[in-house]
VOGU-3710 file (C-alpha; in Angstrom, 3 decimals, decimal comma):
1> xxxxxxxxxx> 32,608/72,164/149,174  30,426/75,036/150,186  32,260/78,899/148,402  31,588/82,104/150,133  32,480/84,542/147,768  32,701/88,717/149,030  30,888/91,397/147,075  31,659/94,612/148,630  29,448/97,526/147,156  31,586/100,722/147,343
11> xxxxxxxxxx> 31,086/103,192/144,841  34,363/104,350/143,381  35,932/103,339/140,737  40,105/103,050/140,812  42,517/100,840/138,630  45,336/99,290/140,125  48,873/98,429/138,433  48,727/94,988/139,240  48,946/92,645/136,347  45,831/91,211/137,701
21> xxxxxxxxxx> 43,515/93,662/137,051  40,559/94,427/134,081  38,898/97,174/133,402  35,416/98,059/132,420  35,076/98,829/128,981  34,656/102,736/127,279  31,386/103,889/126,140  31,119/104,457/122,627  33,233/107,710/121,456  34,786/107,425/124,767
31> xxxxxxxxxx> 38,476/106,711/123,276  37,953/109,176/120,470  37,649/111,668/122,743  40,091/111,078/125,014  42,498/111,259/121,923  41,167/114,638/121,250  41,913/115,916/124,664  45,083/114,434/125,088  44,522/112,556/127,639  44,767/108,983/125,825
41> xxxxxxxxxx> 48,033/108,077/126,437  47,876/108,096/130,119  44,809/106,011/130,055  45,976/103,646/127,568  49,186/103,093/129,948  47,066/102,288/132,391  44,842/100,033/130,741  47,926/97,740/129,479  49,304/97,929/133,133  45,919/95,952/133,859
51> xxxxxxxxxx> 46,880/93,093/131,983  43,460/92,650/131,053  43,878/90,668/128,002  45,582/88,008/129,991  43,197/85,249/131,352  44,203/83,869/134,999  47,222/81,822/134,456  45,705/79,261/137,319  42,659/78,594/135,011  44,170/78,064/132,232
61> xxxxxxxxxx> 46,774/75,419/133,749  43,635/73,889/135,730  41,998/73,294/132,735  45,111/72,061/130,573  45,430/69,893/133,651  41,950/68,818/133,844  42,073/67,861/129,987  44,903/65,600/130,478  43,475/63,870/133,020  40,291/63,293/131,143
71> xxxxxxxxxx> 42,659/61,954/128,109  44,331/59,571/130,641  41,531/58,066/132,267  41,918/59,497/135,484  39,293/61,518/137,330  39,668/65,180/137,305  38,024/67,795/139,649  35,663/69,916/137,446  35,270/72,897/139,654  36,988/75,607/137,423
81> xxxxxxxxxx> 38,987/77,846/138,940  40,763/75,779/141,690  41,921/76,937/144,930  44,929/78,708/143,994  42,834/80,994/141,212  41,932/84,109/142,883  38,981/85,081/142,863  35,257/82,775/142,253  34,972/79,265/141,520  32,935/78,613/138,609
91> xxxxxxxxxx> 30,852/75,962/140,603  29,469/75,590/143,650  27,493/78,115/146,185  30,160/80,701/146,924  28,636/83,327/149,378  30,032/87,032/148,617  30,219/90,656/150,367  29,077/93,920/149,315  30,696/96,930/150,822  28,821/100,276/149,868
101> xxxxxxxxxx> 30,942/103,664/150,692  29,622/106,877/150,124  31,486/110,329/150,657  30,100/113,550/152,505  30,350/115,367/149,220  28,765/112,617/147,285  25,706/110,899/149,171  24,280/107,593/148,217  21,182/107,196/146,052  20,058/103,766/145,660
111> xxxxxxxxxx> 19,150/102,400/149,304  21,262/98,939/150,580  18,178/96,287/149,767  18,107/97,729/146,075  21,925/96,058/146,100  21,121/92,892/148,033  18,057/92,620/145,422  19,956/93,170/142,285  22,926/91,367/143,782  21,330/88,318/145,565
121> xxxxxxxxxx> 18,096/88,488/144,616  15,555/88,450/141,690  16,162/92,455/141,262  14,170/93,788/138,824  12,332/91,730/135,819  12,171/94,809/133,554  16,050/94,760/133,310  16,557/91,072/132,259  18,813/89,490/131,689  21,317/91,853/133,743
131> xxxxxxxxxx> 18,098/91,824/136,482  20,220/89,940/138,907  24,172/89,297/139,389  22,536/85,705/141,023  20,321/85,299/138,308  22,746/86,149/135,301  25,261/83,689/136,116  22,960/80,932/137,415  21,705/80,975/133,899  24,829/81,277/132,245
141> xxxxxxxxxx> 26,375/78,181/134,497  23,215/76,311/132,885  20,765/76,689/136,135  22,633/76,200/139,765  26,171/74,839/138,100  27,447/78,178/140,041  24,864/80,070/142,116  26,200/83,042/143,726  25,045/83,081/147,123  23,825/86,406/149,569
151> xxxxxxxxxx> 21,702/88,633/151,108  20,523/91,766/153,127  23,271/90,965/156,233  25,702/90,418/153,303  25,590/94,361/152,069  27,766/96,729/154,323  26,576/100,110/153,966  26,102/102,827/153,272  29,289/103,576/155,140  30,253/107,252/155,414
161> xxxxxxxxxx> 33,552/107,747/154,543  35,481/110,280/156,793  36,672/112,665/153,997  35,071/114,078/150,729  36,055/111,839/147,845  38,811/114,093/146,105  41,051/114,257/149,970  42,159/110,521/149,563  43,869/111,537/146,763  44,024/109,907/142,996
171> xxxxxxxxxx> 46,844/107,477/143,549  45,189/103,865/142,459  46,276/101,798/144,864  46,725/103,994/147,685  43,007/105,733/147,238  41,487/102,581/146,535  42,682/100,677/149,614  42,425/103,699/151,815  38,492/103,574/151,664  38,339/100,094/151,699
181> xxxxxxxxxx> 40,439/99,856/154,771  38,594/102,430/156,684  35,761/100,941/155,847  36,105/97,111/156,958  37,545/98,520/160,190  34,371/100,122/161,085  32,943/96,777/160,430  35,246/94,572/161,468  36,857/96,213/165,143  35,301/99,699/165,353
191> xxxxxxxxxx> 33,968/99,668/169,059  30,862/101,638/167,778  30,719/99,452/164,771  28,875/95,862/163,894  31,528/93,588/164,084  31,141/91,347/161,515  32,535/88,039/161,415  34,039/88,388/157,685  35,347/84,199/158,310  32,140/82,871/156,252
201> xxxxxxxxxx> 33,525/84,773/153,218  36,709/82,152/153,081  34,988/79,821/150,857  37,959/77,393/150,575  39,096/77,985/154,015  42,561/78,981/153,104  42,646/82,503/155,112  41,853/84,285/151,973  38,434/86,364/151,492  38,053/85,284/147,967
211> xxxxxxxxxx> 36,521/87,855/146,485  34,046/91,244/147,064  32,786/93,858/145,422  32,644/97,618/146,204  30,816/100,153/145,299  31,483/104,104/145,561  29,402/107,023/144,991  29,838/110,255/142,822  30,845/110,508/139,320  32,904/108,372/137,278
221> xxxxxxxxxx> 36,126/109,966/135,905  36,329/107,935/132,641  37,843/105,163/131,262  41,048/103,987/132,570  41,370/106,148/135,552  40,749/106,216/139,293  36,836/106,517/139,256  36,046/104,003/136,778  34,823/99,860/136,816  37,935/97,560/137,201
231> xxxxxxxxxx> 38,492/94,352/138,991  41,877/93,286/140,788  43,174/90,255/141,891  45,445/91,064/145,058  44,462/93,054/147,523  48,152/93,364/147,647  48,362/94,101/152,108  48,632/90,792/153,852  49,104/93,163/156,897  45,125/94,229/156,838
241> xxxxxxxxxx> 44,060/91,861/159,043  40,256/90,904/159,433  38,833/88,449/163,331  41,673/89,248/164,664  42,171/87,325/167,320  39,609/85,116/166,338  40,188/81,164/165,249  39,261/82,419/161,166  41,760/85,500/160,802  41,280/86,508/157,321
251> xxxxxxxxxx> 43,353/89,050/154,635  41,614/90,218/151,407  42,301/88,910/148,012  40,135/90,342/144,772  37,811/92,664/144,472  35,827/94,044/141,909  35,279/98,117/141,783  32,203/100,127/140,645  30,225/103,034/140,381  26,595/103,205/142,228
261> xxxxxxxxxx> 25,279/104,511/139,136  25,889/106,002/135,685  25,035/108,829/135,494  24,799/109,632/139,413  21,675/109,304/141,615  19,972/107,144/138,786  18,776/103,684/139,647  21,697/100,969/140,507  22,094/98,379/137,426  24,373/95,336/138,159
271> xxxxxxxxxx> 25,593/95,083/134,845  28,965/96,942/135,620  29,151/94,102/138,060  27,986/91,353/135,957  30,884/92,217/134,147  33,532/92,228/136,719  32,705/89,109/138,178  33,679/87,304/134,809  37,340/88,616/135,750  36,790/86,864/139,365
281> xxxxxxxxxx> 36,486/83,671/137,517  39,077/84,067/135,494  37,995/85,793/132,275  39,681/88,808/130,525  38,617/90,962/127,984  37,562/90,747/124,624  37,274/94,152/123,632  40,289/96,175/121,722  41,970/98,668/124,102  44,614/100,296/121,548
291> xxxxxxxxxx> 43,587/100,792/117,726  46,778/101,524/116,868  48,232/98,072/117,186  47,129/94,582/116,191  43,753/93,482/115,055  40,545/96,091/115,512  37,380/95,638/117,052  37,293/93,227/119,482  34,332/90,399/119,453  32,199/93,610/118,396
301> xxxxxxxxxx> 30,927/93,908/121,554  29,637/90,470/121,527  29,956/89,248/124,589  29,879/90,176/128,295  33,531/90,705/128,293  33,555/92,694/125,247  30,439/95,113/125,404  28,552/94,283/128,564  26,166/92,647/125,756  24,440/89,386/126,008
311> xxxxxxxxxx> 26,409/85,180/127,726  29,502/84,420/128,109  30,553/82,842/124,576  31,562/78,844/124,531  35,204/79,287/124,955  34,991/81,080/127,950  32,256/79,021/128,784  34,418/75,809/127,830  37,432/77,315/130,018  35,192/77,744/133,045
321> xxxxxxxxxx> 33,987/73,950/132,623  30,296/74,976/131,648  30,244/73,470/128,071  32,049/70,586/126,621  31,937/70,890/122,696  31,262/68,239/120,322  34,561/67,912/118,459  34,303/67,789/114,749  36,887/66,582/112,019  38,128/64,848/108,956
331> xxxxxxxxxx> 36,401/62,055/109,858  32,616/62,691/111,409  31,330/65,298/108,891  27,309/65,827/110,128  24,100/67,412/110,238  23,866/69,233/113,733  21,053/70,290/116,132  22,028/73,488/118,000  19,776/74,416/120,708  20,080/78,068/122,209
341> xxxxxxxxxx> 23,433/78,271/124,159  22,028/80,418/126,417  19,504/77,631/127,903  22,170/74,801/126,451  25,269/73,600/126,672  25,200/72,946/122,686  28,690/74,054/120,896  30,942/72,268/118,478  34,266/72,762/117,464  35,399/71,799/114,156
351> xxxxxxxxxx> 39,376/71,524/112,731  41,375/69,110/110,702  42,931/66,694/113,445  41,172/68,408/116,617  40,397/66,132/119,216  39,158/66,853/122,695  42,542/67,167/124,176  43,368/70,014/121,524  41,268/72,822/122,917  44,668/74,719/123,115
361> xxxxxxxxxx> 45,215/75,408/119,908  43,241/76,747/116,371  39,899/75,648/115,832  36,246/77,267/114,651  33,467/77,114/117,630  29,765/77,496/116,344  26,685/77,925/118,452  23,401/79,125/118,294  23,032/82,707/120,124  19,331/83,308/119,636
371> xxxxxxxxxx> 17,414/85,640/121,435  16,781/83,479/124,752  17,854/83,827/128,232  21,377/86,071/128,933  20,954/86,793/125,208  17,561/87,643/125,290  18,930/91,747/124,196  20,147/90,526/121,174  19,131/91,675/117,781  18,177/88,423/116,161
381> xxxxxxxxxx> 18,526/84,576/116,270  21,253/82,740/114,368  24,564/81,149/114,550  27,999/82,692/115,651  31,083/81,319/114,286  34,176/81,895/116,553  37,923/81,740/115,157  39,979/80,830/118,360  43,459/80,505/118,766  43,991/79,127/122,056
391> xxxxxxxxxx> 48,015/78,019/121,314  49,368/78,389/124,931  52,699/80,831/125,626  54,289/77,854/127,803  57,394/79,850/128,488  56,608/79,761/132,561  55,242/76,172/132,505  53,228/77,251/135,801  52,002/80,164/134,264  50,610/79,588/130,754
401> xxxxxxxxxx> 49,124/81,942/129,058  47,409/82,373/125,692  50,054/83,611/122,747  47,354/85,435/121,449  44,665/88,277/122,907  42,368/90,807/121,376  44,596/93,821/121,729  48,220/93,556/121,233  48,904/90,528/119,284  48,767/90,247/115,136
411> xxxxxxxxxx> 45,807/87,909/115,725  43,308/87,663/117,890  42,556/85,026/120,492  38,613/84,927/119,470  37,040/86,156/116,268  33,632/86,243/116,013  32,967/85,457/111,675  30,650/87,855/110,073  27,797/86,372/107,780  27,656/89,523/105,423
421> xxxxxxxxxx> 31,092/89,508/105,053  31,656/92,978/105,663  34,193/92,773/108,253  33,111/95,872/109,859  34,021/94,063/113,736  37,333/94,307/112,060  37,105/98,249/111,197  36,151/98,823/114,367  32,397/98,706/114,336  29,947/96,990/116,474
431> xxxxxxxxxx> 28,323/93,791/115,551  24,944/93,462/114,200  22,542/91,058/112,793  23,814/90,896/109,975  27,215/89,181/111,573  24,550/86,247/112,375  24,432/83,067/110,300  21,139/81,126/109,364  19,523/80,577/106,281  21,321/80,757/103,303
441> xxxxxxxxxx> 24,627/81,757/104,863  27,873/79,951/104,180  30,576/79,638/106,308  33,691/77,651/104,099  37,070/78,227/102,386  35,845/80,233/99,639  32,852/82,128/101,642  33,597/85,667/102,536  35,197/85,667/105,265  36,617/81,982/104,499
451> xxxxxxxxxx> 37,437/79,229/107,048  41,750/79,949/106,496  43,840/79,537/109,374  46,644/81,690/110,446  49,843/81,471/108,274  52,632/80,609/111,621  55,071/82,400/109,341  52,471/85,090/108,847  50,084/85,523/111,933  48,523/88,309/110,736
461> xxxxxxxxxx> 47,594/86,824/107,852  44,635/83,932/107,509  45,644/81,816/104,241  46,071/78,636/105,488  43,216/76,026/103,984  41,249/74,164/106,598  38,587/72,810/104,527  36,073/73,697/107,504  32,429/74,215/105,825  29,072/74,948/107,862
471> xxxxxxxxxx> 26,452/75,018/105,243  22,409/73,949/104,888  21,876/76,084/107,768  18,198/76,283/109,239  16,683/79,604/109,830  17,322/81,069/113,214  15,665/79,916/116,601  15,667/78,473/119,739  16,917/75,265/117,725  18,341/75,392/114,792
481> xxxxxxxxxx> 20,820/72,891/112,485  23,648/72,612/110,256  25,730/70,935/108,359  29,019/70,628/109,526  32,503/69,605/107,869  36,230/69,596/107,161  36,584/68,672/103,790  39,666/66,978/102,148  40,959/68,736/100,030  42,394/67,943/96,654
491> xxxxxxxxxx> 46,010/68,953/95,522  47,615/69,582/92,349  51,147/67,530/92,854  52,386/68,476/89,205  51,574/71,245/86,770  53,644/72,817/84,126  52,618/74,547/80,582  53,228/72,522/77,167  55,313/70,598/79,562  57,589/72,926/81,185
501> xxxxxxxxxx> 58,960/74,212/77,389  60,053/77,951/78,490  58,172/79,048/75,141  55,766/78,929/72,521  54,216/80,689/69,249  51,159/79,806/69,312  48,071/80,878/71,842  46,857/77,474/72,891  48,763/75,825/75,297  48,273/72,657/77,359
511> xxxxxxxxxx> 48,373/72,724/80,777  49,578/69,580/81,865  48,851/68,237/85,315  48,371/65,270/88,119  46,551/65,802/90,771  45,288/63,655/94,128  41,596/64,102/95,716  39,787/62,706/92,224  38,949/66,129/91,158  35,917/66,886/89,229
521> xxxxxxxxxx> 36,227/70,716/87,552  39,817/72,723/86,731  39,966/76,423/86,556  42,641/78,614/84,827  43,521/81,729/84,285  46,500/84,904/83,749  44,625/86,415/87,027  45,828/85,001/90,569  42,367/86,134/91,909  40,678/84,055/88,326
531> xxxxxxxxxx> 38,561/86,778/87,870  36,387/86,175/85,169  37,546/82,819/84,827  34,668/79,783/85,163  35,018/75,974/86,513  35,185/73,422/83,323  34,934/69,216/83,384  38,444/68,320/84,691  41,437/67,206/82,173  44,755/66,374/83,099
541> xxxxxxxxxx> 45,722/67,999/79,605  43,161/70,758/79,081  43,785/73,703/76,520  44,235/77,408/77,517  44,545/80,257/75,114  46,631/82,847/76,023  46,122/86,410/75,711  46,796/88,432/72,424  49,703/90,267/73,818  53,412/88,668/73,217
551> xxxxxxxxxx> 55,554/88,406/76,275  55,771/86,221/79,282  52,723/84,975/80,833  51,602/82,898/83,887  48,603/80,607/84,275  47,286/80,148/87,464  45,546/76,718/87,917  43,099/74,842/90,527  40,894/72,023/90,641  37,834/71,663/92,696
561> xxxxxxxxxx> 36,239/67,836/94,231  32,589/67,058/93,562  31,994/68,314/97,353  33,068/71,908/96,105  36,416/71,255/98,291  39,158/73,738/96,074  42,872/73,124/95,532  45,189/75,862/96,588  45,657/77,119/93,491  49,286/76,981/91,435
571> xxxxxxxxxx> 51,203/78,633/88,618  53,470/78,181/85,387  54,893/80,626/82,989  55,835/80,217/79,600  56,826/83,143/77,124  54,679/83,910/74,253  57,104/84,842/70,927  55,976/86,164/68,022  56,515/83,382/64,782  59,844/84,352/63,401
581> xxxxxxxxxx> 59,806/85,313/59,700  60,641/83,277/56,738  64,470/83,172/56,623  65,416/84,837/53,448  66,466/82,913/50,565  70,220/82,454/49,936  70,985/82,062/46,071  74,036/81,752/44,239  74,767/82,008/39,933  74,670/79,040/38,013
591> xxxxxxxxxx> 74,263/76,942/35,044  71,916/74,140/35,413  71,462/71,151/33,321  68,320/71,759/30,503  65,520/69,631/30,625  64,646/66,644/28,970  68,006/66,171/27,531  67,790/64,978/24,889  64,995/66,738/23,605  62,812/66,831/20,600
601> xxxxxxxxxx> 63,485/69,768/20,037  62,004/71,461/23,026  64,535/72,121/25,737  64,355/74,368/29,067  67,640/75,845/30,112  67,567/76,611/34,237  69,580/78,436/36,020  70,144/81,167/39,173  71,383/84,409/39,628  72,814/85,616/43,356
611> xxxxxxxxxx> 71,841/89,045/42,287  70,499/90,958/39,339  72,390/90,608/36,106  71,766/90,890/32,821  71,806/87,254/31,175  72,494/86,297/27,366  72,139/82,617/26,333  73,920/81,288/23,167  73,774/77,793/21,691  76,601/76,810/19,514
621> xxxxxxxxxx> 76,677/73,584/17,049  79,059/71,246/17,875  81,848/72,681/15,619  81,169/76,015/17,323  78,666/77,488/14,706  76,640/80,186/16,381  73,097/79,012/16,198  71,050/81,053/18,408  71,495/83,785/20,439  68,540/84,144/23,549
631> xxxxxxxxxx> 68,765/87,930/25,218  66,833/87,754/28,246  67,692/91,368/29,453  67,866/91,747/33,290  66,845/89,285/35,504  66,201/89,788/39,285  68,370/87,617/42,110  66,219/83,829/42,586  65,918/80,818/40,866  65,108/79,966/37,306
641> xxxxxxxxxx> 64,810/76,255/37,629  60,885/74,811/36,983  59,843/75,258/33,272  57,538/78,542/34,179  61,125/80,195/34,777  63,462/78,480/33,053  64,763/79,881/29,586  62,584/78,109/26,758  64,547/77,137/23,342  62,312/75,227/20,618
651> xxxxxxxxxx> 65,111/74,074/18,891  65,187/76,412/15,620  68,456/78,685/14,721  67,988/82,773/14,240  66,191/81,846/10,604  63,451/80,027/12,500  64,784/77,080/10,746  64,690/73,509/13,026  68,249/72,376/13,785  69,557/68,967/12,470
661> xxxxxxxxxx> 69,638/65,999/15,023  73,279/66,261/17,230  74,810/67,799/20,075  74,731/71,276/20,922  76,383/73,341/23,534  74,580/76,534/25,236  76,489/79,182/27,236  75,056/81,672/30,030  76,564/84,802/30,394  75,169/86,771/33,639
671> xxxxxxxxxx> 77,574/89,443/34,323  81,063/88,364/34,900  79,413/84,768/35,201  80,022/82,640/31,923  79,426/78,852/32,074  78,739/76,076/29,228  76,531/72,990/29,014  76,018/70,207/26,991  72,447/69,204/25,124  71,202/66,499/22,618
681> xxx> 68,711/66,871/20,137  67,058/63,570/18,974  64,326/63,459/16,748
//
């Protein structure tokens, strides 16, 4: 099917309240000082009125269509958006309008061929890649997939509006379709006029003029306002009738609107333009419109819907049916070739489980944006790594939308990765070359930033393992390669301290565990980040000593594969006591039987005391004759039992004489203790 597509080139620049619409980013500072003047609010009102971070819920069902289709066997149309997307297709020869209005108090500058040259043409070469509107997205469509067709008899103008610029007022919609009204009468069925048959501009032939651009003179009024780049997708006034009474009547549809220049009477540029048509196909923006809530920083201004800079990344180019990625998972791990994407259709994307008919959902897209073609303005060669989160918000079935964007929601919809790991996209900042990978750059779970996915309890936060690594990547160039996986990760199932005893009194402790994935290295440590802490040969039972300090502790624990795949790490806690001390001894007062009995004559006499006491010994014969009498003064509590304590007798009476042969009795006096025992001598 043959597309005529309308650009009109009026220069003006209004925004609409129409869900539809987008808007043409700030200029750097631009929001900061809007802030400052207090002025912010009603621009940022106006911007979310836009609904520019919505993509065209038509090309987004077309393509969820398409993709089932594909997964069924059945053939699909490819032509992205269909006939009910307002707006371009994103294939084909669709022939567009230009409509240039000037105002008596602002005259044109540029003359109408500079537009049908930088529109339809080859423009100027010292401005590529944005040298052409035909030229940009015939090389971003990967040469004649769309070509946007037009010429000289397609630009209307300079019309002369009938009142200064300021006297139709600074309502949106009524300002904006005020000039264009006047002005497509005076082409259409002013008597003095041209009249121009507008029917070629229905490229699908369903009454509709798909889509034009216009293009007003003077000065812009900033961001967000009246006199500013924006692109809508209703004309909204069925009622504005072009051929009437012709066999092709025709109403508008969307429309892009733009200045002439910026700054005024300087030398037209299409890349305002360049960037508006990506909303007639369907695209929204990337960039962040309110700082104050959700994520910060856009794609960094990496992209033509984020900064006017450089392609259209894959996604987009995947939603408009330019790419088709090679899909990547558990189970085809391999070296890559990337050619330049911006001569190429080269892209994979890589998840656990994604297959080609899960494009709507969370998933890493690399590709290799050197300096070539549409990115030929970059500041180096290398790989970008995109986080997308394409889940769908099927809540109106015929009008999906994505959950996610890159301004309201906790996450964004696209996420450019940045090699130095600085995050500065997400502080705001531009990108740089820096936020290119090649070389010795990693992209994995435990790079900086890592390959996580979004916690769905969490969405703001990115701690969910995905194992996807791109490593061994080439230096940067029009081809370049890499090695790309999703690892399997192993996983500690069981893992408890000494065994899951609640405490111990001693440092080491063994840190008993199972695990699944074969493992190859285990790291532990009392820090949940393991600072400090180093990978050792893997043990199901390896020793840990704890720190000095008593109290409770926990041990965080992982294991890593022989891929470098890492566990998510886990944690027991045991309490650390000090060693209690000795009990104390409990002794009680007695008499204890000597040793050896009988003796010859040498005899020990034991005993204990339960406190101190002062003890007196006496041995009697056995007709109770006094024999000996043994002060041993005050003695201490304890026991008096092994011969180095006991109470030594040698057997002689208080003469020093030896005893006769017999039996003998002793008694112990300690105190109020007094007890008696019986011993032999036997010579």
């Amino acid at each position: 099917m043959k597309y005529l597509v309308i650009i009109l080139g009026v220069i003006f620049s209004f925004t609409l309240i129409f869900s539809a619409m987008s808007l043409e980013p700030p200029r750097t500072g631009e929001l900061e000082k809007y802030k400052n003047d207090g002025s912010y609010k009603d621009r940022l009102s106006f911007a979310k009125s836009l609904g520019n971070d919505k993509f065209d819920p038509a090309l987004i069902k077309h393509k969820k269509e398409q993709m089932e289709a594909t997964a069924s066997g059945e053939i699909s149309n490819t032509s992205v958006p269909p006939n009910d997307i307002a707006g371009l297709p994103s294939s084909g020869t669709p022939r567009i309008f230009v409509l240039l209005v000037e105002f008596p108090d602002y005259p044109h500058y540029n003359a109408p061929t500079v537009f049908a040259s930088k529109l339809f043409g080859d423009g100027d070469s010292t401005e590529l890649p944005y040298e052409s509107l035909r030229n940009y997205y015939t090389r971003s469509s990967y040469n004649n997939t769309l070509t946007i067709t037009g010429g000289s008899a397609d630009v209307y103008g300079w019309y002369m509006a009938q009142k200064n610029r300021a006297d139709y007022g600074t309502d949106r919609i009524i300002a904006s379709r005020a000039v264009i009204k006047e002005a497509l009468a005076y082409y259409d069925d002013d008597p003095y006029g041209p009249n121009v048959d507008f029917s070629p501009y229905d490229n699908d032939n369903d009454g509709d003029i798909d889509y034009f651009c216009v293009f007003w003179t003077g000065p812009n009024s900033g961001w967000a306002t009246l006199w500013w780049g924006w692109y809508d997708r209703d004309f909204g006034d069925n009622s504005f009738i072009l051929d009437k009474g012709t066999l092709h009547p025709t109403v508008l549809r969307s429309f892009s609107w733009q200045w002439e220049s910026m700054p005024v009477n300087t030398v037209f540029k299409p890349t305002t333009v360049i960037h508006e048509t990506g909303h007639a196909l369907g695209l929204r923006d990337y960039y962040d419109y309110d700082g104050t809530v959700g994520p910060d920083g856009g794609v960094g201004g990496l992209d033509m819907m984020d900064g006017n800079w450089g392609d259209h990344n894959c996604f987009s180019k995947w939603l408009l049916g330019w790419v088709t990625p090679e899909i990547i998972n558990e189970s085809n791990a391999a070296n890559k070739t990337l050619r330049d994407s911006a001569r190429n259709r080269d892209c994979v994307a890589v998840m656990p489980g994604l297959t080609p008919t899960g494009m709507f959902g969370e998933y890493f897209m690399v590709q290799n944006r050197s300096r070539f073609g549409n990115d030929s303005k970059y500041p180096t060669d290398g790989l970008i790594i995109w986080h997308i989160d394409a889940t769908l918000d099927t809540t109106d079935p015929e009008n999906p939308v994505f959950k996610w964007n890159n301004s309201y929601t906790e996450h964004k919809l696209l996420r450019p990765m940045e090699a130095d790991g600085r995050e500065e996209i997400e502080k705001g900042f531009n990108a740089d070359a820096r936020d290119f990978y090649d070389g010795a750059d990693v992209f994995s779970p435990t790079s900086k930033p890592n390959s996580n996915g979004y916690d769905p309890n969490n969405p703001g936060s990115a701690s969910i393992y995905t194992g996807v690594t791109v490593n061994n990547i080439s230096a940067g160039g029009a081809t370049m390669t890499a090695y790309i996986k999703v690892g399997t990760r192993p996983v500690v199932t069981y893992y408890a301290i000494n065994g899951g005893v609640e405490s111990t009194t001693t440092r080491t402790v063994t840190l008993d565990n199972t695990t699944t994935g074969s493992p190859t290295q285990y790291m532990a440590s009392e820090s949940s980040t393991f600072k400090g802490a180093k990978w050792n040969t893997y043990s199901s039972t390896p020793p840990f000593t704890l720190s000095t300090q008593y109290g409770l502790k926990t041990v965080w624990f992982k294991v890593k594969s022989a891929s470098g795949e890492e566990s998510a790490p886990v944690s027991d806690s045991i309490s650390y006591n000090k060693p209690a001390a000795a009990p104390m001894e409990t002794f009680v007062t007695a008499a204890q039987d000597p040793f050896p009995n009988p003796c010859n004559p040498d005899v020990w006499i034991p005993f204990t005391l339960s406190k101190a006491e002062y003890v007196i010994i006496k041995i009697y014969s056995a007709n109770g004759l006094l024999i000996r009498t043994l002060d041993l003064g005050q003695k201490l509590p304890g026991n008096y039992l092994a011969s180095e304590k006991a109470t030594y007798w040698n057997g002689r009476n208080e003469a020093g004489e030896r005893v006769a042969s017999g039996i003998y009795f002793y008694s112990i006096q300690a105190g109020d203790f007094t007890d008696t025992k019986k011993l032999v001598i036997a010579k």
